[in-house]
C-alpha positions as CSV (number, residue, x, y, z in Angstrom):
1,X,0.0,0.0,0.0
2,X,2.6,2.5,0.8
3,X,3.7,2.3,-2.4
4,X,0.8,2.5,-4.4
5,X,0.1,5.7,-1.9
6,X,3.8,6.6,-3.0
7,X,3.4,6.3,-6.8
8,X,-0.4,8.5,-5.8
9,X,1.7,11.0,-4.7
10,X,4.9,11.8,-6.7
11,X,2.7,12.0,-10.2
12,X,0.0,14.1,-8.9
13,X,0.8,17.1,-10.2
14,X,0.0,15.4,-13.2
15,X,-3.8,14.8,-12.4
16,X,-6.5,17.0,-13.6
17,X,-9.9,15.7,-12.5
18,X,-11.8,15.4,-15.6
19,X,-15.6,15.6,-15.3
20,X,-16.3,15.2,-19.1
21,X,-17.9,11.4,-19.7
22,X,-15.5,11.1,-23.4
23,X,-12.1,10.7,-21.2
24,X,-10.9,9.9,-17.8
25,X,-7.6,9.4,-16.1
26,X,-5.8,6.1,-14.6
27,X,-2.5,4.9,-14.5
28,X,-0.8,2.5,-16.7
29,X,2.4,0.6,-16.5
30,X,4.7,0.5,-19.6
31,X,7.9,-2.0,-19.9
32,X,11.0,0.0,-20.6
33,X,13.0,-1.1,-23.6
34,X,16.5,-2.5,-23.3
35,X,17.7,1.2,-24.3
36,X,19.1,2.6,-21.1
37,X,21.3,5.7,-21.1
38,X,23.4,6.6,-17.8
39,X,23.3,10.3,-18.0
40,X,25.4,10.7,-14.8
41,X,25.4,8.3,-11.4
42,X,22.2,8.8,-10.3
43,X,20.1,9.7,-13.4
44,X,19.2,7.6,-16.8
45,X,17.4,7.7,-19.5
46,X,15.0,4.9,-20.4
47,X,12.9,4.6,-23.1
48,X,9.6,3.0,-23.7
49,X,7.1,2.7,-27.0
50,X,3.3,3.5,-27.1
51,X,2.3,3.0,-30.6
52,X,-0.2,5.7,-32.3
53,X,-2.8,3.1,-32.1
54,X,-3.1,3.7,-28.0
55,X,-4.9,6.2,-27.2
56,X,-3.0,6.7,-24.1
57,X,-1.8,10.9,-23.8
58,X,1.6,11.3,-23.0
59,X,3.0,14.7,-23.1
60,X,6.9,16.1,-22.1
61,X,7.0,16.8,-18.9
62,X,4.7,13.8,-18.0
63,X,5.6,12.6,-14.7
64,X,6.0,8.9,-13.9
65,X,7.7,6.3,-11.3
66,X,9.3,3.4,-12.3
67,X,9.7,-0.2,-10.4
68,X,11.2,-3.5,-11.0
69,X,9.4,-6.0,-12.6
70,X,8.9,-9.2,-10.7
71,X,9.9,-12.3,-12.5
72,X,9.7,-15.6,-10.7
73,X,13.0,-17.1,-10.1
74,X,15.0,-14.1,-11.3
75,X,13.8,-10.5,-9.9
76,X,11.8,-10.9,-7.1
77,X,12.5,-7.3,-5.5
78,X,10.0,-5.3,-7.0
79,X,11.0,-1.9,-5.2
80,X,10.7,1.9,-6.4
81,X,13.5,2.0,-8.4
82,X,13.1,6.1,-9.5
83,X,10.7,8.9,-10.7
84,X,10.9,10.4,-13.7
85,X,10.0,12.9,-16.0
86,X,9.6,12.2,-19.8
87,X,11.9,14.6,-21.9
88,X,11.5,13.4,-25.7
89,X,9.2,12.0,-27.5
90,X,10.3,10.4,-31.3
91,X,7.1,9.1,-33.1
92,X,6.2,5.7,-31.0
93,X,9.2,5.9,-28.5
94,X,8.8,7.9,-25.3
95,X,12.3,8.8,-23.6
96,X,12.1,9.4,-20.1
97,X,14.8,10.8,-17.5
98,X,14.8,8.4,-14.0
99,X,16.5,10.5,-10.8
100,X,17.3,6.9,-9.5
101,X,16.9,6.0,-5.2
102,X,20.4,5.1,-3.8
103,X,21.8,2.5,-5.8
104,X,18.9,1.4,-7.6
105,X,19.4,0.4,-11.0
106,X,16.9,0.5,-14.2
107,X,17.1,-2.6,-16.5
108,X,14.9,-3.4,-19.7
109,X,11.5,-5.2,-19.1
110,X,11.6,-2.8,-15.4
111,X,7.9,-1.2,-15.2
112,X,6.9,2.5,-15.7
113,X,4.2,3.8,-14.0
114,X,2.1,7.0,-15.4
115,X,-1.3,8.3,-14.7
116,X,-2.5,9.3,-18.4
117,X,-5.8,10.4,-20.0
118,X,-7.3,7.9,-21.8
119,X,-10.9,7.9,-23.7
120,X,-14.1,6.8,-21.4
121,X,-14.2,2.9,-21.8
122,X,-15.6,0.1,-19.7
123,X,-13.8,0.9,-16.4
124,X,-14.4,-3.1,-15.7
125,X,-12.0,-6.2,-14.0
126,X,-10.4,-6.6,-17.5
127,X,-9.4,-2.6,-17.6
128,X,-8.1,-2.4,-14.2
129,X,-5.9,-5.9,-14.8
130,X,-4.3,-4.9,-18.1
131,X,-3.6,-1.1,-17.2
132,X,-0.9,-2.8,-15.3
133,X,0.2,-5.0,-18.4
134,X,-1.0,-7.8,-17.1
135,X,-1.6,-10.1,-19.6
136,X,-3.9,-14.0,-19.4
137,X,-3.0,-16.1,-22.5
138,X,-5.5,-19.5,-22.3
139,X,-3.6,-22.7,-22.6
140,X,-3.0,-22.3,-26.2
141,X,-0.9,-19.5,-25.2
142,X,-2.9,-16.9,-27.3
143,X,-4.6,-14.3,-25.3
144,X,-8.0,-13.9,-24.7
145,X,-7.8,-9.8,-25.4
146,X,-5.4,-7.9,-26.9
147,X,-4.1,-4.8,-25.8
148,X,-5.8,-2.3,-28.1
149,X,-9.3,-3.9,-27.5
150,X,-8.8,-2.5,-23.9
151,X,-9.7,0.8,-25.4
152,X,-13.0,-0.2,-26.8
153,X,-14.3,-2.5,-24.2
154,X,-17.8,-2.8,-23.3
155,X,-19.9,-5.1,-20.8
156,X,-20.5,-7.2,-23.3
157,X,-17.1,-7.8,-24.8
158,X,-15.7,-8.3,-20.9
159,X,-18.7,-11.1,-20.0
160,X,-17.7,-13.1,-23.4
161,X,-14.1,-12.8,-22.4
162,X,-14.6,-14.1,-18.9
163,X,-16.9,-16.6,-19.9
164,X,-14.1,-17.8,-22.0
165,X,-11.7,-17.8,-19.3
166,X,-13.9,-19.6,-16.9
167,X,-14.1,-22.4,-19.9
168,X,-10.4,-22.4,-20.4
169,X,-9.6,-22.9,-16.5
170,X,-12.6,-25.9,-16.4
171,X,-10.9,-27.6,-19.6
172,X,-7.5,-27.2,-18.4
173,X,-8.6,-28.5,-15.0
174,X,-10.1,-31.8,-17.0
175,X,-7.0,-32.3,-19.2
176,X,-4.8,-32.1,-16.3
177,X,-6.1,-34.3,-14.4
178,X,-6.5,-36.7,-16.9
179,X,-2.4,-36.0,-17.5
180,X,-1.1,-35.8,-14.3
181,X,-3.6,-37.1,-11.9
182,X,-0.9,-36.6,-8.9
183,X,-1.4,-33.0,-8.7
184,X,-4.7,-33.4,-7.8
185,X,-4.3,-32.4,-4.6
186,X,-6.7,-31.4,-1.5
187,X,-6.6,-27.6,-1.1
188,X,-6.3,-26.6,2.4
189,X,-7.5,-23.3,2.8
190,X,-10.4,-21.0,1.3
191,X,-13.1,-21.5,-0.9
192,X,-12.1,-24.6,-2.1
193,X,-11.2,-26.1,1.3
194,X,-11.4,-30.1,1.5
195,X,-12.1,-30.4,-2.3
196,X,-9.5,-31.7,-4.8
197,X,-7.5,-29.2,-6.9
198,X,-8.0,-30.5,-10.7
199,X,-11.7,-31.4,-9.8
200,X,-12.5,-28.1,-8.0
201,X,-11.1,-26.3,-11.1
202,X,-13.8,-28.2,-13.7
203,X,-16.6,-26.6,-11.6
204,X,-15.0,-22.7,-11.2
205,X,-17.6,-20.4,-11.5
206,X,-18.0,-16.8,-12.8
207,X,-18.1,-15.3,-9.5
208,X,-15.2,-17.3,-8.2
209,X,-13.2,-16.0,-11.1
210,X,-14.2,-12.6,-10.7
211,X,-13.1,-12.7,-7.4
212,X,-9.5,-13.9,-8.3
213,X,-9.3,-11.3,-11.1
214,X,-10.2,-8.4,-8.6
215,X,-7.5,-10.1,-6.4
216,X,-4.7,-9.8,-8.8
217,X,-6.4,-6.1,-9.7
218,X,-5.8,-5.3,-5.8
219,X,-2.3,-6.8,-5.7
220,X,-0.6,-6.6,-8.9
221,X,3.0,-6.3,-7.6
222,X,3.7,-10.0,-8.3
223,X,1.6,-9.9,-11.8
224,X,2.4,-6.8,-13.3
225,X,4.3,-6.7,-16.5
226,X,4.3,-10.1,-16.9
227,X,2.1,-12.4,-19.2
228,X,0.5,-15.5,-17.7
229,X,-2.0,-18.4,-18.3
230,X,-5.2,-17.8,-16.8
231,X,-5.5,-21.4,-15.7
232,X,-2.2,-21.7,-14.3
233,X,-2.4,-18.7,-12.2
234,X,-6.2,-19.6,-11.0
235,X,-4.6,-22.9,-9.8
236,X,-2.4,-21.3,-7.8
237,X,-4.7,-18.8,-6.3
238,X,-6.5,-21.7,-5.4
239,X,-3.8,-23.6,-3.9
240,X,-2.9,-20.6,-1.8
241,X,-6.2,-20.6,-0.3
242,X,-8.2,-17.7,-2.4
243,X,-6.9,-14.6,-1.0
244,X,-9.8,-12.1,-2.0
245,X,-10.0,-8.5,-1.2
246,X,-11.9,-6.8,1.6
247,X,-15.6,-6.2,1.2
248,X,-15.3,-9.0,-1.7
């Protein structure tokens, strides 16, 4: 929390409350290229790409923070790493200057953070998951939405996309146990407490999986940037005992 409350604070001055109902303003998280330019020891320039297509407003001067990126295995420090102030912008590619915390260092794939107007869309689960480019894939590895469709979302596009998630995580759940019947295991804690793993997942339901996704929307640290199969990462939530989110 203190660092969402953090991020809140140092690009505030770049809020403007916005009561028209054709825009609206949230933050997004962009990976930063493999272009990193020391300017001096505690300031670099990084550089990230937001094609024309997005209708996302960046402007010089826009103020941003930038974290690690969590990877499993490999970065699991997912600290403030700077904030920064964008100072060029070349067609698609965004250059931004990072004041950097102690010896923090920025690496490519690290996430920036930017509040940014945006037109008025669907402000559903599926908005407030990929803002932080979080991306499900199904088990196919193709995803189930892709990231310009974000910007012309509707209640009806986001039910058919959970629906086919939900059908994805009961399929996957089937062919796995068929496949590896040993990981069928009794989960221990939550909503699934006492039933088997593989067999609980053939019977999620939408609410369940609205639940997790709302989850991952509250916590994102471990989530964000990254791309994940929507069956894998329900499995887990359910073997960690369905962490949900007050009031859920």
């Amino acid at each position: 929390m203190r660092k969402i409350a953090f991020l809140i604070l140092v690009i505030s001055c770049s809020f403007r409350t916005n009561a028209q109902t054709d825009s609206v303003e949230k933050i997004f998280a962009f990976k930063i290229t493999d272009y990193i330019n020391p300017l001096n020891d505690s300031t670099s320039l990084v550089q990230i790409v937001k094609p024309a297509s997005v209708p996302l407003n960046i402007k010089e001067k826009q103020m941003a923070v930038l974290y690690h990126c969590y990877k499993n295995g490999e970065i699991l420090d997912t600290a403030i790493i700077g904030w920064s102030k964008c100072q060029l912008i070349k067609g698609d590619y965004y250059y931004f200057s990072v004041h950097l915390n102690g010896s923090q260092v920025a690496s490519g794939g690290d996430l920036l953070y930017a509040n940014l107007k945006m037109p008025y869309v669907y402000d559903g689960l599926l908005l407030n998951i990929m803002n932080r480019a979080i991306q499900f894939n199904n088990v196919y590895e193709l995803p189930f939405m892709s990231n310009d469709a974000i910007f012309t979302n509707s209640k009806k596009n986001e039910s058919d996309v959970l629906d086919s998630m939900i059908s994805d995580i009961r399929f996957t759940g089937k062919a796995m146990l068929q496949q590896m019947p040993a990981q069928n295991k009794v989960v221990e804690s939550g909503i699934y407490k006492g039933q088997k793993l593989l067999e609980a997942m053939q019977k999620a339901t939408r609410a369940d999986l609205e639940s997790f996704l709302k989850y991952v929307a509250a916590r994102p640290t471990k989530y964000a940037g990254n791309t994940w199969k929507i069956s894998e990462t329900y499995a887990t939530w359910m073997a960690a005992g369905t962490p949900t989110v007050v009031g859920d």
